[in-house]
TORPA-4810 file (N, C-alpha, C, O; in nm, 3 decimals):
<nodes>
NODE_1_-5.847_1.103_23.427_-5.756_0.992_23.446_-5.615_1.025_23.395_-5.511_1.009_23.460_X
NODE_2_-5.623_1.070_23.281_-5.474_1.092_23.209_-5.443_1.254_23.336_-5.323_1.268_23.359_X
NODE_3_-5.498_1.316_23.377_-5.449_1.401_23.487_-5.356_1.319_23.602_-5.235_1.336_23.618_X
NODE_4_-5.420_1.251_23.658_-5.347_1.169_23.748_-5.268_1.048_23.710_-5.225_0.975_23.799_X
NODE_5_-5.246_1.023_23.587_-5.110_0.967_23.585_-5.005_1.066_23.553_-4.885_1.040_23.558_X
NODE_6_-5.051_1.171_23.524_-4.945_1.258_23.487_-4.854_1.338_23.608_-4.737_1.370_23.630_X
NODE_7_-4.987_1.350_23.670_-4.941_1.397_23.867_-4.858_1.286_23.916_-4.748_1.293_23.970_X
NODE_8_-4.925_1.186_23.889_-4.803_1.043_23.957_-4.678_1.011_23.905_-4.586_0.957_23.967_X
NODE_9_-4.679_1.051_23.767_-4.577_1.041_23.717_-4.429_1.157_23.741_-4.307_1.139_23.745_X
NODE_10_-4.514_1.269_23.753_-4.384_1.408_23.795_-4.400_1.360_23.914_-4.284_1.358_23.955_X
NODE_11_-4.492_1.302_24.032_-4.421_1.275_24.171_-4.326_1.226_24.171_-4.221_1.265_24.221_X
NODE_12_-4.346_1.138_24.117_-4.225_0.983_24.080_-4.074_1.028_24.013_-3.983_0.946_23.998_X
NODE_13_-4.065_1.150_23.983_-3.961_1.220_23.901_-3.911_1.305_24.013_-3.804_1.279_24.067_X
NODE_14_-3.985_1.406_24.050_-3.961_1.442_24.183_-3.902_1.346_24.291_-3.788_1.383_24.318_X
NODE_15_-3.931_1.257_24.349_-3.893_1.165_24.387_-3.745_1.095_24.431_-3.673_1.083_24.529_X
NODE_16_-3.753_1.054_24.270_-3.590_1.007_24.202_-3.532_1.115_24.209_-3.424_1.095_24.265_X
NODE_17_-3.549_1.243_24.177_-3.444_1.335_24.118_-3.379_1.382_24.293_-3.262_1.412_24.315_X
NODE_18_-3.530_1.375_24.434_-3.440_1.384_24.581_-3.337_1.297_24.608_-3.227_1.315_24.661_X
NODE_19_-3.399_1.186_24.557_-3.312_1.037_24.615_-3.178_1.045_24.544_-3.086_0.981_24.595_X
NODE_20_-3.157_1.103_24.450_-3.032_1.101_24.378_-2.938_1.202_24.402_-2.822_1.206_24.360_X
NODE_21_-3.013_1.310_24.494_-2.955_1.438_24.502_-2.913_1.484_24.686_-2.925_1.598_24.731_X
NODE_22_-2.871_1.375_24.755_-2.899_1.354_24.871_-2.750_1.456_24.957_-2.740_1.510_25.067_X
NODE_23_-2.658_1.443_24.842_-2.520_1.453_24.944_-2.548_1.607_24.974_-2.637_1.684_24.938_X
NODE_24_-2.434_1.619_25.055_-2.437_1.782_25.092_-2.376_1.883_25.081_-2.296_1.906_25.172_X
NODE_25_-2.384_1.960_24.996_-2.282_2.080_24.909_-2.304_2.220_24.992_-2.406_2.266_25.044_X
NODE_26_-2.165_2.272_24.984_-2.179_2.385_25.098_-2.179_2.500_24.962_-2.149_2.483_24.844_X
NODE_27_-2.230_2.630_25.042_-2.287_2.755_24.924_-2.175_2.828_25.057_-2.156_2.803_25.176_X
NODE_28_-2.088_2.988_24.895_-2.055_3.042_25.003_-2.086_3.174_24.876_-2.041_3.189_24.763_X
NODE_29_-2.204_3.271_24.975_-2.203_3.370_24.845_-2.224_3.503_24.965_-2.296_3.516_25.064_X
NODE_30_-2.135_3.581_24.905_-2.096_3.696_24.990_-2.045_3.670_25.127_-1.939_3.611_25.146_X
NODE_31_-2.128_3.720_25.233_-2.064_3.691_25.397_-2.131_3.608_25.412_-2.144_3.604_25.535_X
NODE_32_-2.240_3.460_25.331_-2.326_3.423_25.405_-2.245_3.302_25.358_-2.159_3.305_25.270_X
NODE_33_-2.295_3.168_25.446_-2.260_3.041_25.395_-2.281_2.934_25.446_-2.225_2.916_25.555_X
NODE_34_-2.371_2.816_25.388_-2.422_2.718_25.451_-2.404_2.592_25.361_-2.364_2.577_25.245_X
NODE_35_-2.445_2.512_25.452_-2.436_2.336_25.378_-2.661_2.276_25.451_-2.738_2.266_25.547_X
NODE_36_-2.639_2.254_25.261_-2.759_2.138_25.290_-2.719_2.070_25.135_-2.627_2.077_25.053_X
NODE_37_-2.876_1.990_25.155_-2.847_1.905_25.033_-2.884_1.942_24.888_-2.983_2.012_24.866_X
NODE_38_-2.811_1.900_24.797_-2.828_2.002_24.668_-3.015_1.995_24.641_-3.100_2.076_24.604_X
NODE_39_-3.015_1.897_24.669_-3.222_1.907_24.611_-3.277_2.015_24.682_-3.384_2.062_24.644_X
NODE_40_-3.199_2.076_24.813_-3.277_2.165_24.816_-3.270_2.305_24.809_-3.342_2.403_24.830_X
NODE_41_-3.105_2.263_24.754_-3.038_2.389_24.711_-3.114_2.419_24.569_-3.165_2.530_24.554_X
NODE_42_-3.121_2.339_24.483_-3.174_2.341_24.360_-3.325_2.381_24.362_-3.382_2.428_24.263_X
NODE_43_-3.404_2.352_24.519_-3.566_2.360_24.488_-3.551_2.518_24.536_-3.646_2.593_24.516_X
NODE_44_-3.402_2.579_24.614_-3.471_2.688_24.702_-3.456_2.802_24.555_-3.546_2.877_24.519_X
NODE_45_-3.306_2.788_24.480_-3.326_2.793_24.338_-3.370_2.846_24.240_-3.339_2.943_24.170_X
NODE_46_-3.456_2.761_24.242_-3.581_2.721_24.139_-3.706_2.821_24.198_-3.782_2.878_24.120_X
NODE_47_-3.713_2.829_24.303_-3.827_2.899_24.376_-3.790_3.087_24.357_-3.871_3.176_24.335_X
NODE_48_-3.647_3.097_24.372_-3.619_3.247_24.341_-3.667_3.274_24.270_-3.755_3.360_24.280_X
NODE_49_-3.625_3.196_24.122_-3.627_3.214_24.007_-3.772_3.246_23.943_-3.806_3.331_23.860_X
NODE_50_-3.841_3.151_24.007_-3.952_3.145_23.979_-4.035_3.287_24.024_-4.111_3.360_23.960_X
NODE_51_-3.996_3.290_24.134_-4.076_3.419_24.186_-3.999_3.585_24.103_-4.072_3.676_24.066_X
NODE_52_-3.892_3.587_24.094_-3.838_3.672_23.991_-3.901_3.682_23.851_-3.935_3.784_23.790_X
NODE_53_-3.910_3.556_23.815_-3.971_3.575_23.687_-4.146_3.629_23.692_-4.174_3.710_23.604_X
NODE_54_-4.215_3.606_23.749_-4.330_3.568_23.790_-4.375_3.695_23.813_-4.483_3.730_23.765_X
NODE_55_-4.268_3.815_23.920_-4.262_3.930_23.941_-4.270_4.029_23.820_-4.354_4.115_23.791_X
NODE_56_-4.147_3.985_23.756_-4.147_4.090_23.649_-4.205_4.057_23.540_-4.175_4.129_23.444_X
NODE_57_-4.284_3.968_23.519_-4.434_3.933_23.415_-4.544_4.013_23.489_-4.611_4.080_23.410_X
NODE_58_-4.568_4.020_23.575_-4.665_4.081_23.633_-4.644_4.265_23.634_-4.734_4.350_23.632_X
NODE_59_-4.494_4.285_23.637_-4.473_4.431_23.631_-4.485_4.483_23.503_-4.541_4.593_23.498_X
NODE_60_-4.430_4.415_23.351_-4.438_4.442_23.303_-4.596_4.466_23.239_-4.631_4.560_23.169_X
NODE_61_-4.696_4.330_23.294_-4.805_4.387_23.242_-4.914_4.461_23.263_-5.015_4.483_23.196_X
NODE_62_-4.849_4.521_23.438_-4.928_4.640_23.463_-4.893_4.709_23.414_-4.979_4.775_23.355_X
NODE_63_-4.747_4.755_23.395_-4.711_4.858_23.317_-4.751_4.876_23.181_-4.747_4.991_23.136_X
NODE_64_-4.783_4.794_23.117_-4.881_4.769_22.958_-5.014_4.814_22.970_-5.081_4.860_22.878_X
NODE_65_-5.059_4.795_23.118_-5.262_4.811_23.110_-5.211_4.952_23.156_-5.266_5.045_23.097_X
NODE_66_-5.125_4.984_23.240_-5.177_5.141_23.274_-5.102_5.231_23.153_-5.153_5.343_23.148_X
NODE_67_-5.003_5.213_23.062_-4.973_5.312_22.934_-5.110_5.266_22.858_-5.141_5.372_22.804_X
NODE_68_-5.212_5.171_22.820_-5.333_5.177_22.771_-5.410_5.220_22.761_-5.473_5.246_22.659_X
NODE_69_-5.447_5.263_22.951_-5.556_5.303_22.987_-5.443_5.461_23.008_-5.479_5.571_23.049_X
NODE_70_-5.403_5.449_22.994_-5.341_5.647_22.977_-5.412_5.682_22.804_-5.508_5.753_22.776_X
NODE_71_-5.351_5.626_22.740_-5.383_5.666_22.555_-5.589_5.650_22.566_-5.661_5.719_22.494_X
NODE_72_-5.629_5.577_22.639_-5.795_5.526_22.633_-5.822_5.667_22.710_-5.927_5.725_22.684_X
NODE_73_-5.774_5.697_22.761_-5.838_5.806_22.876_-5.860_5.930_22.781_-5.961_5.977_22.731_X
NODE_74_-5.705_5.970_22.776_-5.673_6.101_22.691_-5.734_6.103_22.544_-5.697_6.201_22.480_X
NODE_75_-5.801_6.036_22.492_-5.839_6.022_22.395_-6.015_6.059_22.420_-6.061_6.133_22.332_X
NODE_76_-6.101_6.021_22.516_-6.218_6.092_22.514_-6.261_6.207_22.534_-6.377_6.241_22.511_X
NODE_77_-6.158_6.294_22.586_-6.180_6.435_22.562_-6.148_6.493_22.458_-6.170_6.613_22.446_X
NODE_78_-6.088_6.420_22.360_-6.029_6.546_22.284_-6.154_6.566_22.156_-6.225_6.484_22.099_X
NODE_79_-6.141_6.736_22.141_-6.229_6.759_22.027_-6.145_6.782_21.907_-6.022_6.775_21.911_X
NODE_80_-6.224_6.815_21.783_-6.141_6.838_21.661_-6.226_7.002_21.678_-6.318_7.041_21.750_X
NODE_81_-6.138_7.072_21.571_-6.121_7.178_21.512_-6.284_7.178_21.451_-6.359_7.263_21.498_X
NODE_82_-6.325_7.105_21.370_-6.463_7.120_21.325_-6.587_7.119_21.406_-6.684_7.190_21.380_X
NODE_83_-6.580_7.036_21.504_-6.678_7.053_21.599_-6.656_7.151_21.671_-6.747_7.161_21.752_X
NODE_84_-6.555_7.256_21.686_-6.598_7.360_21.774_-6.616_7.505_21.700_-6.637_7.617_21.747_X
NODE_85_-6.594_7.449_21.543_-6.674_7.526_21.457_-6.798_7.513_21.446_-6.848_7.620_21.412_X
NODE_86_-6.870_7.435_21.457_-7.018_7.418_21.460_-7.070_7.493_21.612_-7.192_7.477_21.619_X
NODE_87_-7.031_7.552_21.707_-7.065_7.543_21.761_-7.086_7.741_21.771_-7.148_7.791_21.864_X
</nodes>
């Protein structure tokens, strides 16, 4: 229950925050340049951003499991000096 007022409640925020955000602002970045309305200038945004961030959390933590599994690897072969005196 407290799930779905909480969903109804960010709809309802979502919502207000389109209805308030209606007029239409023109973007001019490099050779490109268009007009819509800021809500969806702000959602398209928000969505870069999101996926940028999202990207390089994910790069960085493959890059963490595979320097891991490099040190885990190289580490079961190695012998010491005494065991290949016993031998």
């Amino acid at each position: 229950m407290k799930r779905l007022i909480f969903v109804l409640l960010l709809l309802g925020l979502i919502l207000t925050f389109i209805l308030q955000n209606t007029s239409v602002t023109s973007v001019n970045f490099l050779f490109w340049y268009f007009e819509s309305s800021r809500a969806v200038l702000l959602l398209l945004v928000f969505l870069a951003g999101l996926t940028v961030g999202t990207s390089f959390t994910l790069y960085l933590r493959r890059r963490k499991a595979m320097s891991s599994e490099g040190r885990g690897a190289g580490n079961q072969g190695v012998t010491t000096r005494d065991s290949n005196l016993v031998h």
